[in-house]
C-alpha positions as CSV (number, residue, x, y, z in Angstrom):
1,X,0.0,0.0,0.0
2,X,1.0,3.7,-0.9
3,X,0.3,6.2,1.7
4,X,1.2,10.2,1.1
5,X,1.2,11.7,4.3
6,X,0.2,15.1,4.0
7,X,1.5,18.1,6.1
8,X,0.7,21.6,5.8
9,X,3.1,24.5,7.0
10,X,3.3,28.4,7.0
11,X,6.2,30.6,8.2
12,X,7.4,27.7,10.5
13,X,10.6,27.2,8.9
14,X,12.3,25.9,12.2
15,X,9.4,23.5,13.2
16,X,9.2,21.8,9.7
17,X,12.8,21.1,9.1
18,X,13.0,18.6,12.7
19,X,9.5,17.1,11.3
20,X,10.7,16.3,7.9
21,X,14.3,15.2,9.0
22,X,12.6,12.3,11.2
23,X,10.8,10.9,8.6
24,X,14.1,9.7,7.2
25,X,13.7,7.2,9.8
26,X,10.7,5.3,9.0
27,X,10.4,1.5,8.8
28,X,8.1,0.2,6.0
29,X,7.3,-3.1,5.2
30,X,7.2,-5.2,1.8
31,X,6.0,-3.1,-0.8
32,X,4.5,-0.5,1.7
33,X,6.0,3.0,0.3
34,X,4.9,6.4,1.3
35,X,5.0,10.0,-0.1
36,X,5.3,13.5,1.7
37,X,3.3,16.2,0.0
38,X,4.2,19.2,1.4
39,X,1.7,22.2,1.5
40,X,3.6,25.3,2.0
41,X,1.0,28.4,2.8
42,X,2.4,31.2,1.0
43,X,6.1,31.1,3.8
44,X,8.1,34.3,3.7
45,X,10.6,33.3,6.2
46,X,12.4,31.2,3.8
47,X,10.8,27.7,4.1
48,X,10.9,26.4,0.6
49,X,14.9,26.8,0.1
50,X,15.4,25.7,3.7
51,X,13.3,22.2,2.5
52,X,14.9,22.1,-0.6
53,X,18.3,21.9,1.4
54,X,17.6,19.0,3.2
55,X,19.1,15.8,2.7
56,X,15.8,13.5,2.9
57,X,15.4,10.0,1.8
58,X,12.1,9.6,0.6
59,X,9.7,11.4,-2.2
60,X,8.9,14.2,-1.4
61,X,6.5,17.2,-3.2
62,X,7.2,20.9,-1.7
63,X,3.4,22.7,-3.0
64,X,3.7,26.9,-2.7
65,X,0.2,28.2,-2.5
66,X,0.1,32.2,-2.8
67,X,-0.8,33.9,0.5
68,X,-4.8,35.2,0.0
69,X,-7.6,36.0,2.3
70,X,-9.1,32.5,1.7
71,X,-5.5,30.8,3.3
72,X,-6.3,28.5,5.4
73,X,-5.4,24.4,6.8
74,X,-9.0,23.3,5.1
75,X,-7.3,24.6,1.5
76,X,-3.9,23.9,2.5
77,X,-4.7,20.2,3.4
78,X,-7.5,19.8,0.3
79,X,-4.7,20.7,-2.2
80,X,-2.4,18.1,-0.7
81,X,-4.9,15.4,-1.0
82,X,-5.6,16.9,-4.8
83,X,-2.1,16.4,-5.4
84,X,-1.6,12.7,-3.4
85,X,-0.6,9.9,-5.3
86,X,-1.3,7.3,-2.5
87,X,-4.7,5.1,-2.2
88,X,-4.4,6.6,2.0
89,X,-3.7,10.1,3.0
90,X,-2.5,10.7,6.4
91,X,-2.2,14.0,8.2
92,X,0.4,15.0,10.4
93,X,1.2,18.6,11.1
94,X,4.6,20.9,10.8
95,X,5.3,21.4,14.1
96,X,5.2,17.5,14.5
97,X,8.2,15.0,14.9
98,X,7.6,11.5,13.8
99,X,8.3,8.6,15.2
100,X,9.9,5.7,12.8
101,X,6.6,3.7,12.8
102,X,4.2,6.4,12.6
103,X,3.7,5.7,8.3
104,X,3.5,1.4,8.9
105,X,1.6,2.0,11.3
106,X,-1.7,3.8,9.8
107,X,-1.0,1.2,6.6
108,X,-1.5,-1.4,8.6
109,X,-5.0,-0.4,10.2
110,X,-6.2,0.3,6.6
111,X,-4.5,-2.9,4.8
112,X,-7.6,-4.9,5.0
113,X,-10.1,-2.9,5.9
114,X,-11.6,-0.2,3.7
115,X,-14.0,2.0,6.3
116,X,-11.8,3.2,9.1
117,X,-10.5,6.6,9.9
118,X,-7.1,5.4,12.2
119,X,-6.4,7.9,14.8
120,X,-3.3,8.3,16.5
121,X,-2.1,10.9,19.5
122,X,0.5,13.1,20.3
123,X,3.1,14.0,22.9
124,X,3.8,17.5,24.1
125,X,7.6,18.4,24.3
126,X,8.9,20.6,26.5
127,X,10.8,24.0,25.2
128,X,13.9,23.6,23.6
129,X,16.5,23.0,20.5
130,X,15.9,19.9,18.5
131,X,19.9,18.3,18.1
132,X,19.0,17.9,13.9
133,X,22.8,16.3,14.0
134,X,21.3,13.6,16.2
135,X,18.5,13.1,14.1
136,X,19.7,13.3,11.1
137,X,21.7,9.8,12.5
138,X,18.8,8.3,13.5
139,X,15.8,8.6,15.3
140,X,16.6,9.0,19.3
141,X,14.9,10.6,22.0
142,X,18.6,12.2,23.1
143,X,17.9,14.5,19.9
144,X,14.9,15.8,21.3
145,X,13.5,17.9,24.5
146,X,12.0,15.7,27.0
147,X,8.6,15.0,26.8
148,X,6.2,17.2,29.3
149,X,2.9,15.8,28.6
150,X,1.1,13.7,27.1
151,X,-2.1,14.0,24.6
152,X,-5.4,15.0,26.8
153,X,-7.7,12.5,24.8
154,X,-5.8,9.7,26.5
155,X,-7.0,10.0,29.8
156,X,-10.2,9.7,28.1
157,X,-9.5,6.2,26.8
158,X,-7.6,5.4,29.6
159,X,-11.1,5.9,31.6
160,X,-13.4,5.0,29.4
161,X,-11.8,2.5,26.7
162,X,-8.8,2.2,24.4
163,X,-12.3,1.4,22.0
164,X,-13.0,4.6,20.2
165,X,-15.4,3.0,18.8
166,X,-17.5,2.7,22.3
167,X,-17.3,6.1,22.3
168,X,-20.3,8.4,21.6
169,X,-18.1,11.5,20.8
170,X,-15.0,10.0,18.9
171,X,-15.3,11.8,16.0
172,X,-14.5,14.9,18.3
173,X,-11.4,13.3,18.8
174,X,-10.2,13.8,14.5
175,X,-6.9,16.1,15.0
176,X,-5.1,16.9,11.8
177,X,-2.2,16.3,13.5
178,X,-2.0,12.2,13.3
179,X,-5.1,10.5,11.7
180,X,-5.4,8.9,8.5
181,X,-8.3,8.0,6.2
182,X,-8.4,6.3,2.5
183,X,-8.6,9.2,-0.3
184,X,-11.5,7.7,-2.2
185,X,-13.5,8.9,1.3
186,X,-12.1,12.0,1.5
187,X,-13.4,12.9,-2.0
188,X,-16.7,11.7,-1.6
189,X,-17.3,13.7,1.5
190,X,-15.4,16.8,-0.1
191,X,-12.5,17.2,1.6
192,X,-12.0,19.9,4.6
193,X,-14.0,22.5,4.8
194,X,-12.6,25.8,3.7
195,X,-14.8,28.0,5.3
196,X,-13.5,27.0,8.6
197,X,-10.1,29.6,8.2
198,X,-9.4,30.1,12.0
199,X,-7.9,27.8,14.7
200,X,-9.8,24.4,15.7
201,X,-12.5,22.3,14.3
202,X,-12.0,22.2,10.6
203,X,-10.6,18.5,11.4
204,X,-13.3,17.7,13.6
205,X,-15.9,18.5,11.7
206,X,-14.1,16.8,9.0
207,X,-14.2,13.9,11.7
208,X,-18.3,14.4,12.0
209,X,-18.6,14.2,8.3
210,X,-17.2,10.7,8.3
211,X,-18.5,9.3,10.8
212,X,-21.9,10.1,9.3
213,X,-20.7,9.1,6.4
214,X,-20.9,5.6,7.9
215,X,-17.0,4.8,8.6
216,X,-15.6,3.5,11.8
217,X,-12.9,5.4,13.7
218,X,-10.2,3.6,15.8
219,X,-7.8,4.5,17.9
220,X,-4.0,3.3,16.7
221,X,-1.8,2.8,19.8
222,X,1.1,3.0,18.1
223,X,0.9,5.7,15.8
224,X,3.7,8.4,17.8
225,X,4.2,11.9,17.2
226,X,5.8,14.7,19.0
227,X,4.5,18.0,19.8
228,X,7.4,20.8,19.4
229,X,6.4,23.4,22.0
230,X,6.3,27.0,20.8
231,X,3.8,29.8,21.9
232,X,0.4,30.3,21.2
233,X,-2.0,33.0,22.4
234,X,-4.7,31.5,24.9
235,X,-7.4,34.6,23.9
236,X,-6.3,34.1,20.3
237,X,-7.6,30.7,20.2
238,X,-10.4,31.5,22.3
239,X,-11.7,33.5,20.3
240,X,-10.8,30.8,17.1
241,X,-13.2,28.7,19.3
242,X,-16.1,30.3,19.7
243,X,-16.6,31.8,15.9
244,X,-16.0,28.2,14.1
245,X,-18.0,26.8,17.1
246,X,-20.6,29.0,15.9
247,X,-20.4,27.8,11.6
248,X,-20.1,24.3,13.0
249,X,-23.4,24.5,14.6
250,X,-24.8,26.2,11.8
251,X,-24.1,23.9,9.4
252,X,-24.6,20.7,11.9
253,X,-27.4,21.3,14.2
254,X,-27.5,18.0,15.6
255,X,-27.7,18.0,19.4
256,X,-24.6,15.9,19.6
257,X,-22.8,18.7,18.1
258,X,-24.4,21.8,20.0
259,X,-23.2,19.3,22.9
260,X,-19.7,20.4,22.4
261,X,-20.4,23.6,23.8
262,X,-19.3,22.2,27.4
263,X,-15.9,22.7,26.4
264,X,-16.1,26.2,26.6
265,X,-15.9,25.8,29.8
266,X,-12.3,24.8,29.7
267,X,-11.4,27.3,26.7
268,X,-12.3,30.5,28.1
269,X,-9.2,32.3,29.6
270,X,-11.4,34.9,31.7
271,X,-13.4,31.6,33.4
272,X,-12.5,32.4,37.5
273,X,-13.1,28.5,37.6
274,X,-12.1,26.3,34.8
275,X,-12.8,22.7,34.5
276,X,-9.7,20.6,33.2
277,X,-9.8,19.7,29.6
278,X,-11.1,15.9,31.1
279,X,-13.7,17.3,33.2
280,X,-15.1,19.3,30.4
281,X,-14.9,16.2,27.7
282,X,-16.5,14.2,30.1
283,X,-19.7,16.1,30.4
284,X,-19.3,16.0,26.5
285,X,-19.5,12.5,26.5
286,X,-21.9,11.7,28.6
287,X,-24.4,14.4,27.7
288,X,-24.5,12.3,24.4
289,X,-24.5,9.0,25.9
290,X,-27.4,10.3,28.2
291,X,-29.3,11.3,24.5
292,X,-28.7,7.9,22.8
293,X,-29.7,6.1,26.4
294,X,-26.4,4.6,27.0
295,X,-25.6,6.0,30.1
296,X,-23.6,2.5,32.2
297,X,-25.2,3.2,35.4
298,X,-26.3,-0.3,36.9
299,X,-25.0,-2.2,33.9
300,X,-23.4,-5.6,34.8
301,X,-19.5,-6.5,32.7
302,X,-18.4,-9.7,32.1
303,X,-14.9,-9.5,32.2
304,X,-12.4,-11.2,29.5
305,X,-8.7,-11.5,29.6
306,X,-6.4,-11.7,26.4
307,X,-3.4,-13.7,27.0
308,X,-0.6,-14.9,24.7
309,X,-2.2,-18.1,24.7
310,X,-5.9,-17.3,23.6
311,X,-5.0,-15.2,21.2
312,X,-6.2,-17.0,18.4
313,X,-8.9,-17.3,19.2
314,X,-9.6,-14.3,21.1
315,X,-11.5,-12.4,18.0
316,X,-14.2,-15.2,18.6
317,X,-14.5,-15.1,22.3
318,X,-14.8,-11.3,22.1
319,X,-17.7,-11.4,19.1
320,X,-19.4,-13.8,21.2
321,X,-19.3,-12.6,24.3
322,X,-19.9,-8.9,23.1
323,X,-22.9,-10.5,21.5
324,X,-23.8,-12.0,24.6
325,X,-23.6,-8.3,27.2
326,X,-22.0,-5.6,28.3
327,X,-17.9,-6.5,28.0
328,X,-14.5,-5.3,29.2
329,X,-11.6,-6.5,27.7
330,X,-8.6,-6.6,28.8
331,X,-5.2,-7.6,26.7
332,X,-2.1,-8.3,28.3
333,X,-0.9,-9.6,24.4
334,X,2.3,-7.7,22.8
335,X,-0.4,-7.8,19.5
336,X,-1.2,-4.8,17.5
337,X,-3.8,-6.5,15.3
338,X,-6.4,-6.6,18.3
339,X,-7.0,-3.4,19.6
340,X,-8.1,-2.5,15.6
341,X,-10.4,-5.6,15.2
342,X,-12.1,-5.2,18.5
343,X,-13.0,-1.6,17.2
344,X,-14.3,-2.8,14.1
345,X,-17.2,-5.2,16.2
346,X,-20.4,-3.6,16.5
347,X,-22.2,-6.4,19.3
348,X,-24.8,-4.3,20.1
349,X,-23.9,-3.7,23.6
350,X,-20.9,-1.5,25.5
351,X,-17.8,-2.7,24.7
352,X,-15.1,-1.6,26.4
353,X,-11.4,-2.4,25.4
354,X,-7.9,-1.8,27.2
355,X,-4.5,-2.6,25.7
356,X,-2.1,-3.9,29.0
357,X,-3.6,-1.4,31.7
358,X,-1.1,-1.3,34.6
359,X,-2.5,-1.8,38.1
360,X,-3.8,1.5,38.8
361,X,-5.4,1.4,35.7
362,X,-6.8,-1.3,36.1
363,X,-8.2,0.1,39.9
364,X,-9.7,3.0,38.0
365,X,-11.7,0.5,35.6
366,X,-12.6,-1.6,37.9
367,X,-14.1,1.3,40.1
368,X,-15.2,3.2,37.6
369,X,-17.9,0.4,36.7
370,X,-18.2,-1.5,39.4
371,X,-16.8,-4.0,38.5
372,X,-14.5,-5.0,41.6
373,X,-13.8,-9.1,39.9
374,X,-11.4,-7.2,36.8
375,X,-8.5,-7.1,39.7
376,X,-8.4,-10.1,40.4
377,X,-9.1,-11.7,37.0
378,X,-6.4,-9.8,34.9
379,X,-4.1,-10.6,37.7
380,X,-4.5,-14.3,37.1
381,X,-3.8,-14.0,33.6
């Protein structure tokens, strides 16, 4: 399979050049191959001969789009999916650095399955100097600042499931930054929407499109990029917020979408008391399970445990006992095929899925639904 990972950039000259020097470093297998189509915003702070200086290893397209008032990511990332030769696009943005399986990664969620949108997250850097010497060796953490956080979504899935698919708002969780999708879908859904020109949701929305438009979206585990830290303005985006919040509700009035307006909560910088980015997405969450009646309050979970040695057969168990009730699943396998194909299973009940989950992890879980018997089962596994 031939991906073309599309990344946009404008006048981030020294963000780009660490993101496309660590994607000399990616591990493909077979006949897997990939593509960067670079979408360069009408830069004036020298991006294009800086690129062009590189030494990279793999194809690579540099596209210069003249600066207008109708800039924006939506046109920035529609022209690099125009211009992709790949049967997948995947998005990653210019101020990412990209670990060596980030490419094999998304190919192998999409290999055999032609509906999924594979979503990956990222990790926050701290501030400081990328050692492109180091990384122009190899891949290496010593080449890069230490990481100070990781991505907010996953202390959503580490609550709630690792299954994005359980989720009733995962198509909120569609960042530009590390998700891929097969082109023939992004066509027939028309691409980004290019009346979204601020800060935030043109990807999401892209996400709610999708997921209407009947595709499954999964979480990839292993799918690692690395935020470099530089400065944004906290009103700025603020204010980005509220007027796209504003055309996406427009154009989708859907309750599920004029549910997002919880967030706000944690967005607004003049807030005296701000919920945490969590807090917030959980009242997100549940205010749309509560719609769709799927609040878990008084629901019963069998528990079943994935070991090395029912791994064959675990696909089966899973479909059958998803079939049967409420599930949590819990794999303590080294397998990367899994996690996809339990997000794939629509049983008609909750299904809730999580990929090794140390112990206090697995306290959380088992306290979070009552369900006191996942200790000691995934214990004895």
């Amino acid at each position: 399979m031939k991906a073309s990972l599309v990344i946009p950039t404008y006048n981030s000259r020294d963000l780009v050049v660490p993101c496309l020097m660590s994607l000399n470093h990616q591990r493909l297998e077979g006949n897997d191959a990939f593509e960067v189509v670079l979408v360069d915003d009408g830069s004036t702070d020298g991006t294009g001969e800086r690129v062009d200086s590189l030494p990279l290893t793999y194809p690579i397209r540099r596209i210069h789009l003249p600066r207008t008032e109708n800039s924006c990511r939506s046109a920035a990332r529609n022209a690099g999916i125009r211009a992709a030769d790949g049967e997948l696009i995947v998005f990653a943005d210019g101020d990412q650095i990209i670990d060596p399986e980030f490419i094999q990664e998304h190919i192998r969620c999409h290999r055999d399955r032609g509906d999924v949108v594979a979503i990956g997250f990222r990790d926050y850097l701290e501030p400081g100097t990328v050692d492109l010497g180091l990384l122009e060796k190899g891949f290496t953490p010593t080449a890069l600042p230490p990481v100070a956080d990781r991505d907010e979504r996953a202390q959503v899935t580490d609550a709630l499931s690792q299954n994005m698919g359980n989720l009733a708002t995962g198509w909120h969780f569609l960042y530009g930054c590390n998700v891929s999708v097969r082109k023939e879908h992004l066509l027939a859904v028309g691409g980004f929407d290019e009346n979204i020109k601020r800060w935030s949701f043109e990807d999401v929305e892209l996400g709610y499109r999708l997921h209407r438009h009947g595709l499954t979206l999964v979480h990839n585990l292993y799918s690692r990029v690395y935020h470099q830290f530089h400065p944004e303005s906290g009103q700025e985006r603020y204010d980005d917020w509220r007027e796209n919040f504003a055309y996406f509700t427009t154009k989708h009035p859907e309750l599920e979408v004029r549910n997002q307006w919880v967030l706000d909560a944690y967005f607004d910088p003049d807030r005296v008391s701000r919920p945490s980015w969590f807090e917030a997405y959980l009242r997100f969450e549940f205010a749309c399970r509560a719609i769709a009646g799927r609040l878990p309050l008084g629901r019963s979970y069998e528990v079943l445990v994935v070991d090395a040695a029912g791994l064959d057969t675990a696909e089966a168990e899973i479909a059958r006992a998803g079939t049967a009730g409420d599930l949590i699943v819990v794999d303590t396998t080294d397998d990367r095929g899994l996690p996809t194909a339990v997000q794939t299973m629509r049983t008609g009940h909750e299904l809730l899925y999580f990929k090794q989950p140390g112990p206090d992890l697995l306290k959380q879980t088992a306290g979070s639904f009552g369900c006191a018997a996942l200790l000691d089962r995934a214990a004895g596994a």
